[in-house]
ROKOL-977478 format. One record per residue (C-alpha): residue number from 1; z negated, x negated, y negated; residue in three letters. Coordinates in steps of 0.1 Angstrom, whole numbers, always signed. Each point is the difference from the previous one (the first is absolute). Layout:
<baros>
NUM_Z_X_Y_ALA
...
</baros>
This chain:
<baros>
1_+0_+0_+0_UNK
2_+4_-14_-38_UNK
3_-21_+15_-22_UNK
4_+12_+11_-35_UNK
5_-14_-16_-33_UNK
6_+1_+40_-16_UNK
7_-25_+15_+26_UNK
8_+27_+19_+13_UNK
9_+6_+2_+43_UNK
10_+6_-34_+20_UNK
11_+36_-1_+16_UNK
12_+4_-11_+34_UNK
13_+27_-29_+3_UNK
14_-4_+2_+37_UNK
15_-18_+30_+15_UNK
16_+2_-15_+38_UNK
17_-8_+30_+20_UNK
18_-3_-2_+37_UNK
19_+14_+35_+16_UNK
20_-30_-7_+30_UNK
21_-24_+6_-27_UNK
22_+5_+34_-11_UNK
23_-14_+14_+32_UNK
24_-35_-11_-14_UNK
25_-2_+22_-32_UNK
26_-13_-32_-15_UNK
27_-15_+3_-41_UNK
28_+12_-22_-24_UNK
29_-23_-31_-2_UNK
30_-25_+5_-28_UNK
31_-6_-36_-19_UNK
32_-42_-9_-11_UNK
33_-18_-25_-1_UNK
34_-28_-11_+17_UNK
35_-32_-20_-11_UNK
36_-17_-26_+20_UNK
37_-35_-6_+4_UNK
38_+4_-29_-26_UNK
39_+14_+23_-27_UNK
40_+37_-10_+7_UNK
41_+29_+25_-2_UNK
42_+23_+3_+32_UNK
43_+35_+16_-2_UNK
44_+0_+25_+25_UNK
45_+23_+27_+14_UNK
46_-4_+34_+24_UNK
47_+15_+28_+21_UNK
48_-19_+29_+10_UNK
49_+10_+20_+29_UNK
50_+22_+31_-8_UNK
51_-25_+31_-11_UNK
52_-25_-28_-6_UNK
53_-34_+16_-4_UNK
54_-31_-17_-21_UNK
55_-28_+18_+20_UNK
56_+15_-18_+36_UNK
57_-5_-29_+12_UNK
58_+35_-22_+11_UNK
59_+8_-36_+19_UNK
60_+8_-27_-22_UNK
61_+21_-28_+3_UNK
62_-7_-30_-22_UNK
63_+28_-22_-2_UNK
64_-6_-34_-20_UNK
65_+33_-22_-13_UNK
66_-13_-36_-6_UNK
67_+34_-17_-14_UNK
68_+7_-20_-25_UNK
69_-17_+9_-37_UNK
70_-13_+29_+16_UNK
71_-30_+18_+0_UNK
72_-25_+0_+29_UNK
</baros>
């Protein structure tokens, strides 16, 4: 995605969608960020199951990217 100086919507130069996927219902990814226990911000990113309800309790799977200039 590029973002646009204005504010206005991000354009997707490549969208890359994978036809396997759509089975899944999957929400878009929701961007945050997360603070450590030392007061550092993390970037962070999530999808929530399709219907996704607060008051339920869900698996999660924590996936960590260690690679060059990146954050652990």
């Amino acid at each position: 995605m590029v973002s646009k100086l204005d504010g206005s919507a991000p354009i997707a130069l490549n969208e890359n969608k994978v036809a396997e996927l759509a089975e899944y219902k999957l929400s878009p990814p929701e961007f945050m960020t997360v603070k450590t226990h030392d007061g550092m911000d993390l970037n962070a990113w999530i999808i929530k199951p399709a219907n996704f309800d607060a008051a339920k309790k869900y698996p999660v799977l924590i996936y960590t990217y260690g690679g060059p200039h990146a954050q652990v």
